[in-house]
FIZALO-303706 format. One record per atom (N, C-alpha, C, O): residue in three letters; x, y, z. Coordinates in steps of 0.02 Angstrom, whole numbers, plus 50000, padded with zeros to 5 digits. Example, Ala and Ser with C-alpha at 12.3 -4.5 7.8 and 13.67 -1.06 7.14 Angstrom:
2
Ala506604971650390/Ala506154977550390/Ala506604983550390/Ala507124983450423/Ser506424988850354/Ser506844994750357/Ser506455000250394/Ser506705005750402/
REM end
This chain:
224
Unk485395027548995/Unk485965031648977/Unk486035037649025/Unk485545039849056/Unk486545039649028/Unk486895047449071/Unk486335051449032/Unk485775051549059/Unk486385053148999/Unk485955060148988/Unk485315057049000/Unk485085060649044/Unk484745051148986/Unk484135049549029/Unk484065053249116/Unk483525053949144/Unk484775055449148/Unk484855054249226/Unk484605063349225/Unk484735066849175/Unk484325065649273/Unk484085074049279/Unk484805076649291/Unk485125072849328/Unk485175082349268/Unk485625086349275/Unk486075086949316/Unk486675088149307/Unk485645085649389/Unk486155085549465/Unk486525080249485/Unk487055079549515/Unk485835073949444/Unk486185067049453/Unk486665061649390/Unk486675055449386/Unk487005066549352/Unk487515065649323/Unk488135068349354/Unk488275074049371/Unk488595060649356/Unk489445061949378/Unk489615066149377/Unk489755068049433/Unk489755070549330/Unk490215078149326/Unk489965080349329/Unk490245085649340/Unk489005081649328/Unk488875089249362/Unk488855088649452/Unk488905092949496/Unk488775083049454/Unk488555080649528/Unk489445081149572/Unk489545082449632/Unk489765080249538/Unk490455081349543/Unk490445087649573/Unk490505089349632/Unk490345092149500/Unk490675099649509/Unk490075102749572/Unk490215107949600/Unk489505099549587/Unk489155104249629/Unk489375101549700/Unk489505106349737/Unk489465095449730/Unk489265093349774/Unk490205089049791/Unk490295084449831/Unk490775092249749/Unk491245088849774/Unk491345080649750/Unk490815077649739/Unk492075076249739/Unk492125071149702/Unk492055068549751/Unk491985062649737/Unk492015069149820/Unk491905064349884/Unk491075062449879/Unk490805058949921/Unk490715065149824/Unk489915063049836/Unk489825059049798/Unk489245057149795/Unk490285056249752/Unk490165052449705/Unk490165043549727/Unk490605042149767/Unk489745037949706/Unk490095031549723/Unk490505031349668/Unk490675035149623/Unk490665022549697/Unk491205021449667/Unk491215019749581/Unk491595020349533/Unk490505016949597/Unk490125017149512/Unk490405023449479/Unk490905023449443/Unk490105027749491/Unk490185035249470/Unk490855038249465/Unk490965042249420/Unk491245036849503/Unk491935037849487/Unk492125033849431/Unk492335036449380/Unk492065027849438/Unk492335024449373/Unk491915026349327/Unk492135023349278/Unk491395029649306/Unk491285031249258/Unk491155037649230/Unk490685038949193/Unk491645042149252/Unk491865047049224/Unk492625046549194/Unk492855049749147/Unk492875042649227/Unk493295038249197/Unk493465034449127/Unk493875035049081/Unk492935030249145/Unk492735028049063/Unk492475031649002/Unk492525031148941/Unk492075036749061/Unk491955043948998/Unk491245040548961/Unk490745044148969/Unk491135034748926/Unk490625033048890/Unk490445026148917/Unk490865022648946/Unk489745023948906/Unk489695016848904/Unk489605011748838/Unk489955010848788/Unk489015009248859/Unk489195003648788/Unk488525003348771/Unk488115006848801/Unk488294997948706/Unk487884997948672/Unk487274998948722/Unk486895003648735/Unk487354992248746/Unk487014990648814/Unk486724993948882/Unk486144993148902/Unk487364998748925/Unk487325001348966/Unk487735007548954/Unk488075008948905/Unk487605012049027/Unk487925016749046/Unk488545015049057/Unk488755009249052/Unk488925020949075/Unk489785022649082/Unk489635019449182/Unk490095016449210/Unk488955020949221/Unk488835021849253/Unk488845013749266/Unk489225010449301/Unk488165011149218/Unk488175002349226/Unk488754998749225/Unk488774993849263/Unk489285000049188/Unk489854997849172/Unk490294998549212/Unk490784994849213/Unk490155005949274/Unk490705005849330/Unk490514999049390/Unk490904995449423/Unk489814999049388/Unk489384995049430/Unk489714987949416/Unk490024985349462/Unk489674985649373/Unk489844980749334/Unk490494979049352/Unk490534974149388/Unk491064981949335/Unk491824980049340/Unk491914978349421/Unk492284973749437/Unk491494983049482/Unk491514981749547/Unk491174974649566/Unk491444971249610/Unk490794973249546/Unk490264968449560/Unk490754961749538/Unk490864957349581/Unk491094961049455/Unk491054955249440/Unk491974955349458/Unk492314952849414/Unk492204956849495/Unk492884956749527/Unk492944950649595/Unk492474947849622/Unk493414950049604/Unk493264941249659/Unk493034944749721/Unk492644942649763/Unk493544953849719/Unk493314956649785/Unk493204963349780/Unk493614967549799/Unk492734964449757/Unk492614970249738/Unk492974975149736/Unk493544973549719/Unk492904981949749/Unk493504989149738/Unk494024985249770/Unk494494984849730/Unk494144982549815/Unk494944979849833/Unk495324977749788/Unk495924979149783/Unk494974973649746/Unk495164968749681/Unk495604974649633/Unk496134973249605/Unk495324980149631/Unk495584984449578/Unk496424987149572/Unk496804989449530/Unk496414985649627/Unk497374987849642/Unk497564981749621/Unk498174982449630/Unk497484974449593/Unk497834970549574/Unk497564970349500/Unk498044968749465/Unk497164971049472/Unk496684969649404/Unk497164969049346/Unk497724971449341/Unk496884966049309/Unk497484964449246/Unk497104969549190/Unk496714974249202/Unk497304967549136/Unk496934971949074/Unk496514965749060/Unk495904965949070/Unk496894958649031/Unk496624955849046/Unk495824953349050/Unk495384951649010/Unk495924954049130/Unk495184952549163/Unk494614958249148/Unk494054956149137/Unk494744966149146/Unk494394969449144/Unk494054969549068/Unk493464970949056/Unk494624967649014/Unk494284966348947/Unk493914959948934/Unk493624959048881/Unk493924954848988/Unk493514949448981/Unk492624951049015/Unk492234946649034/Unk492494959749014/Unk491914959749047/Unk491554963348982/Unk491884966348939/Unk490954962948981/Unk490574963548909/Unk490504971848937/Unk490284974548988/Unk490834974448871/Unk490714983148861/Unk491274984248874/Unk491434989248842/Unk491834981648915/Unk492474985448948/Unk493174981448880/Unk493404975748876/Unk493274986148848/Unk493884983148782/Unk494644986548803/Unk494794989248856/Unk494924985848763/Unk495614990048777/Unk495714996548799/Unk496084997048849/Unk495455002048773/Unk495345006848788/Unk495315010448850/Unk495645015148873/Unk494675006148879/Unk494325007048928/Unk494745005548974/Unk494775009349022/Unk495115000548972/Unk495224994949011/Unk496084998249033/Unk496344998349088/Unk496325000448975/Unk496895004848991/Unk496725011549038/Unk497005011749093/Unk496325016549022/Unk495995021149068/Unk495795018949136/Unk495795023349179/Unk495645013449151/Unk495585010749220/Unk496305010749266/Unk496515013549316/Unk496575005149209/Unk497255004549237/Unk497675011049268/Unk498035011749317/Unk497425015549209/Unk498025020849218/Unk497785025149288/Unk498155026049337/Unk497075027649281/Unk497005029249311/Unk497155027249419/Unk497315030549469/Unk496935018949399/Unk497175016749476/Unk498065017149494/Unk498325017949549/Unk498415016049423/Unk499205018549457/Unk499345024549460/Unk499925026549467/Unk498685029449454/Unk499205036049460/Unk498935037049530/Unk499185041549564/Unk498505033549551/Unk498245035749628/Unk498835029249677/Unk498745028749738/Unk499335025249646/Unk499645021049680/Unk500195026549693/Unk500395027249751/Unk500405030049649/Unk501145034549642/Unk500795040949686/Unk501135042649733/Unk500275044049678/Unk500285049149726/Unk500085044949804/Unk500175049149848/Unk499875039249831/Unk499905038349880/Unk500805037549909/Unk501015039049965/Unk501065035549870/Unk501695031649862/Unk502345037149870/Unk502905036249895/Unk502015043849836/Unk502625047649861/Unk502465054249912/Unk502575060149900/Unk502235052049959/Unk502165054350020/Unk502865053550054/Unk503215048550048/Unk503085061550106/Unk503425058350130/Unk503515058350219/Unk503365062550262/Unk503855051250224/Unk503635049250295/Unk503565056750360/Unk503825062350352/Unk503185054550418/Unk503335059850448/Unk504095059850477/Unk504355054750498/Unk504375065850474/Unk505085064750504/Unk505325069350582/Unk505715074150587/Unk504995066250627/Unk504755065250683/Unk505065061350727/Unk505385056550705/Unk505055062050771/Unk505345056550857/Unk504935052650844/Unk504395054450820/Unk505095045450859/Unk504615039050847/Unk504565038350935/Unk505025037050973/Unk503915039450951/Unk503945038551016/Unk503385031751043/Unk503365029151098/Unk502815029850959/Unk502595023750990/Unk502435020650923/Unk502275025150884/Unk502425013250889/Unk502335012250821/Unk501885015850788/Unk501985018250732/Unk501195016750831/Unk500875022250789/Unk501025026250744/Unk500855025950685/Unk501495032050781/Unk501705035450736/Unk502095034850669/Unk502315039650638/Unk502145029550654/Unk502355028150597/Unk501785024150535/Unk501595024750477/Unk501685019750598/Unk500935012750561/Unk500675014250507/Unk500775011050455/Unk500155021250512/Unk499735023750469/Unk500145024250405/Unk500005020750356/Unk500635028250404/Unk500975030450348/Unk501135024650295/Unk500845024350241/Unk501695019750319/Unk501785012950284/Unk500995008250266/Unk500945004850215/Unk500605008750302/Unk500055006250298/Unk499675008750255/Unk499205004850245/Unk499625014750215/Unk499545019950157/Unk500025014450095/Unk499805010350055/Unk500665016350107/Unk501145013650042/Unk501085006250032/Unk501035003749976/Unk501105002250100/Unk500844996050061/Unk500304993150071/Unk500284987950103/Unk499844995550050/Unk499064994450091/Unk499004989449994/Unk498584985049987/Unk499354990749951/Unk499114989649864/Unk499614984549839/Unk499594981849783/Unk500214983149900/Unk500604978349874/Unk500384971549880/Unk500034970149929/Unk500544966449832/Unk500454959049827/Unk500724953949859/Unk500534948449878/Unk501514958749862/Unk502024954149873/Unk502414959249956/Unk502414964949978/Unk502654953549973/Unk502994956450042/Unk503564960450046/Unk504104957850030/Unk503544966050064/Unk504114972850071/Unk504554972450119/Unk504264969950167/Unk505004973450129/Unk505504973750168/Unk505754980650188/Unk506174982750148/Unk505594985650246/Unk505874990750252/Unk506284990750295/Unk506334986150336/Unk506704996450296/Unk507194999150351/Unk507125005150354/Unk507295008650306/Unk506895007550403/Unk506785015450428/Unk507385017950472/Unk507455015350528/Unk507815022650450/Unk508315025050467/Unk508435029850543/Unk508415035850530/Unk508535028450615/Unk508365034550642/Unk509155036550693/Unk509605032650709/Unk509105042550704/Unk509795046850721/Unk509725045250806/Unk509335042050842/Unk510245048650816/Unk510225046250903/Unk509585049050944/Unk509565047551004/Unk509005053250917/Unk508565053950955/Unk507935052450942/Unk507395054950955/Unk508205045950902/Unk507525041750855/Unk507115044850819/Unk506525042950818/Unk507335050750777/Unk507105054150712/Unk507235050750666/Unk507765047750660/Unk506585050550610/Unk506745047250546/Unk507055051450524/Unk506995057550532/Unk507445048350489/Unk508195052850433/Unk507995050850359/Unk508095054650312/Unk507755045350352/Unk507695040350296/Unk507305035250269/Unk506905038550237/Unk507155029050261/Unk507025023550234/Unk507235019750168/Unk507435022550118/Unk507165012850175/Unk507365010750104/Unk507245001850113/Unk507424998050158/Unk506845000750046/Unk506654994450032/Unk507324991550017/Unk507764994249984/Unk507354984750049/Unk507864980750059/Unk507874975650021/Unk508404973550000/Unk507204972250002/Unk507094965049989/Unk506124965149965/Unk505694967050005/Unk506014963349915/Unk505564960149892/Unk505254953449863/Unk505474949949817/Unk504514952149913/Unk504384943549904/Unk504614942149977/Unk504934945050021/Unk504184934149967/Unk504244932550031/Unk504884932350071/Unk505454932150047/Unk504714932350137/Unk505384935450175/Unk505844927550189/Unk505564922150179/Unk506574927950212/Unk506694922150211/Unk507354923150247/Unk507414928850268/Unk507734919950257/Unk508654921150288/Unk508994924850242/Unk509294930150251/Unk508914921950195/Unk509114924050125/Unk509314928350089/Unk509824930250060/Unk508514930250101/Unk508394938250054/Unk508474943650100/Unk508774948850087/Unk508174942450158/Unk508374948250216/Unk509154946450243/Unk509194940950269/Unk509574949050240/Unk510204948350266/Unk510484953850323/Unk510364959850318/Unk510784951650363/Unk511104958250402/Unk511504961850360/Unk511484967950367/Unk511854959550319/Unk512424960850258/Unk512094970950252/Unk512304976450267/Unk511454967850218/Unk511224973650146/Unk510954978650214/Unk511074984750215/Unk510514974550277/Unk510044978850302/Unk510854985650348/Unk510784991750352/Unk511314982750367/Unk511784987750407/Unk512204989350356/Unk512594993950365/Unk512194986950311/Unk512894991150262/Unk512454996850253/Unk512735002250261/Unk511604997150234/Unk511285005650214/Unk511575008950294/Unk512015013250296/Unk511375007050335/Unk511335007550390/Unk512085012850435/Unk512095018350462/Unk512455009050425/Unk513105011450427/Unk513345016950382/Unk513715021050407/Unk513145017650306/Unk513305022250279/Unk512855028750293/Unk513115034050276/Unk512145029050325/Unk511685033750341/Unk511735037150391/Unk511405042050406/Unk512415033250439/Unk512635034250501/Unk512125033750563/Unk512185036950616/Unk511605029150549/Unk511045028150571/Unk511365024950655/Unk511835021350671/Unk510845028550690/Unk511055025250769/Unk510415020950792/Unk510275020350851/Unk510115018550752/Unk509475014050779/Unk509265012650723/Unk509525016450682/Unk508785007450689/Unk508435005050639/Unk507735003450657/Unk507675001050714/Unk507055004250616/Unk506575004150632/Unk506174998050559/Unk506114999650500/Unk506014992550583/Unk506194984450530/Unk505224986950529/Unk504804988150572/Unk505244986650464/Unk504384984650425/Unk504474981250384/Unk504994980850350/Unk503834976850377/Unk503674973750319/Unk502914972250324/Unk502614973650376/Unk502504968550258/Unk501774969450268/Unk501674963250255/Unk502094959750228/Unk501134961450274/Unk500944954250258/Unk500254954950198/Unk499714956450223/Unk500264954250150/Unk499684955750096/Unk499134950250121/Unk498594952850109/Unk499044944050150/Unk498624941850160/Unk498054944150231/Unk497564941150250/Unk498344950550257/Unk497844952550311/Unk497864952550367/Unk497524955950405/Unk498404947250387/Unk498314947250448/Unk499114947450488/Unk499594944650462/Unk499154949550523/Unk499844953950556/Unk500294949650581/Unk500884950650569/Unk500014941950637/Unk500474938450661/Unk500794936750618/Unk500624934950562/Unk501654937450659/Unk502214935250646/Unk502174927250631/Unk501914923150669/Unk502444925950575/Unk502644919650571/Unk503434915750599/Unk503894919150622/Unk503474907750590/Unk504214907150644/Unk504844911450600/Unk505354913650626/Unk504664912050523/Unk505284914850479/Unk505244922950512/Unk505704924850548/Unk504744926850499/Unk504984933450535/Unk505164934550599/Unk505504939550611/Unk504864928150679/Unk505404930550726/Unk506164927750726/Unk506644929750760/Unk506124921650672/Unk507074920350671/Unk507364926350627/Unk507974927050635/Unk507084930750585/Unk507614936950549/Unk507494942750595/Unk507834947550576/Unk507134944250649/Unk507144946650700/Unk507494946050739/Unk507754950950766/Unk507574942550750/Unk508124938450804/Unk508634941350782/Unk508894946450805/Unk508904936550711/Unk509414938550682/Unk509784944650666/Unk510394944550666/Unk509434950350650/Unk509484957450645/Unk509584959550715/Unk510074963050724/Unk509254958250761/Unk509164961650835/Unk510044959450874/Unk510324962750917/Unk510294953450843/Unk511094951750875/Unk511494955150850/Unk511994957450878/Unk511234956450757/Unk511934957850751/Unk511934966450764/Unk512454969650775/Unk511394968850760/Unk511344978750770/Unk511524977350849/Unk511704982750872/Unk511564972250898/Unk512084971650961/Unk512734973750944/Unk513024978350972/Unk513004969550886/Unk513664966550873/Unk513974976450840/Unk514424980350854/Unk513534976150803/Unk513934983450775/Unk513604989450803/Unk513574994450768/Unk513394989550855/Unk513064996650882/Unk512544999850856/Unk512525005950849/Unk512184996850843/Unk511634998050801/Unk510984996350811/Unk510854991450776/Unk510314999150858/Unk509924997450890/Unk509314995350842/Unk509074998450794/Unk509094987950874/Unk508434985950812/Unk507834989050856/Unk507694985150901/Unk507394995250856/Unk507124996850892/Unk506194993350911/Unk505824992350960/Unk506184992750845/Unk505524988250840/Unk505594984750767/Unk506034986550728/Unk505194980150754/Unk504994977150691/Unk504324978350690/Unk504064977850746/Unk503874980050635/Unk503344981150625/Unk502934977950558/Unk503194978350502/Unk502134974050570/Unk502164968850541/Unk501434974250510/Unk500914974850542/Unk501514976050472/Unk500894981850465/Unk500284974550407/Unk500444968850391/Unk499794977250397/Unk499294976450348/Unk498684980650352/Unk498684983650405/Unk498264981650323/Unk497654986750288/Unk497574990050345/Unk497684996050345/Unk497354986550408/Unk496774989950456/Unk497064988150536/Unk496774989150590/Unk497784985050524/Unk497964981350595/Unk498754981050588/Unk498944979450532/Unk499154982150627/Unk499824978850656/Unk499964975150683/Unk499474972450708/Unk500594971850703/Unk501074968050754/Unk501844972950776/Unk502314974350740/Unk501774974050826/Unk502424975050860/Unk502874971950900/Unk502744971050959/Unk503274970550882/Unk503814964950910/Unk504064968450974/Unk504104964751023/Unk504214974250981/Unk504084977951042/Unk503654978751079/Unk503814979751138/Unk502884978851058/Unk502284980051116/Unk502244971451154/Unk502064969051208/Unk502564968751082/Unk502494961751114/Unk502864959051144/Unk502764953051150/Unk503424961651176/Unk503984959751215/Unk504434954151189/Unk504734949751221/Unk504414955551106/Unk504704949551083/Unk505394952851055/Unk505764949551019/Unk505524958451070/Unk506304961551049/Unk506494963451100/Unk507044966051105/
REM end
């Protein structure tokens, strides 16, 4: 049990002396949970929910209630306090806002989107808004789920576009499975977007294929 542990090496005092950056991840989740169970610590029980996940702390941005109440000691309660706690760290990553800055190489943007959808499941569709001296002005999700002719349209992506009075567009989306190459559907809506911001004056400046730890640039790659 927590109180068995000497004074310094309990969560919240170890917290308040030494900063929440000294804590693992055990230990965070179990100040969280606040108590443990018959069995174990708040501490065993953070250990526990990491361990028996398909992928460990990654797993936790998708977790159901669910799954976490199918682990012995973790019930509703608990299991809601988890939850809540991981969406309120989704909404403060989430309302950051972009830098609004000259885009002078994808970098400067990468990190940021790579923050907001580093927790999504499903594939995002952005449009980053920029003025004639390629300052962000804006952004705005277009389309959610996999990408397709379809769902991405020139229609929706230049009608925002046109009304923002936008003189260039800056195309993201993420791939949740990890890995950045373009598939043949994102360079044909590339394509597609890149003729028609020809057709109405409207520059596609890059597309950007972000995920966790890596990009694709359709510009570094000489494919726009």
């Amino acid at each position: 049990m927590i109180k068995a542990l000497a004074p310094q090496e309990r969560p919240r005092e170890k917290l308040l002396a030494h900063g929440v950056a000294s804590l693992s991840h055990a230990e965070l989740l179990a100040i969280i949970l606040r108590s443990g169970s018959h069995d174990e610590s708040a501490i065993g029980l953070g250990q526990k929910v990491i361990q028996q996940l398909d992928h460990g702390l990654n797993s936790l941005s998708s977790v159901t209630v669910e799954e976490l109440i199918s682990l012995k000691g973790i019930g509703a309660a608990k299991a809601c306090q988890i939850l809540a706690a991981i969406e309120l760290g989704k909404r403060v990553s989430q309302s950051e806002k972009p830098i609004l800055g000259r885009i002078h190489s994808p970098s400067s943007v990468v990190s940021f989107f790579q923050k907001k959808l580093k927790h999504e499941n499903k594939e995002m569709f952005i449009v980053v808004y920029l003025n004639t001296k390629h300052v962000i002005t804006s952004y705005d999700v277009i389309s959610i789920g996999s990408l397709n002719a379809s769902i991405v349209h020139p229609r929706e992506v230049f009608n925002k576009a046109i009304k923002k009075s936008a003189a260039g567009i800056l195309l993201i989306h993420n791939h949740p499975s990890g890995y950045p190459d373009p598939s043949l559907e994102d360079k044909k809506i590339t394509q597609r977007l890149k003729e028609a911001g020809e057709l109405i004056g409207i520059q596609v400046v890059d597309h950007l294929i972000v995920c966790d730890q890596e990009y694709y640039s359709f510009k570094e790659m000489d494919q726009l």
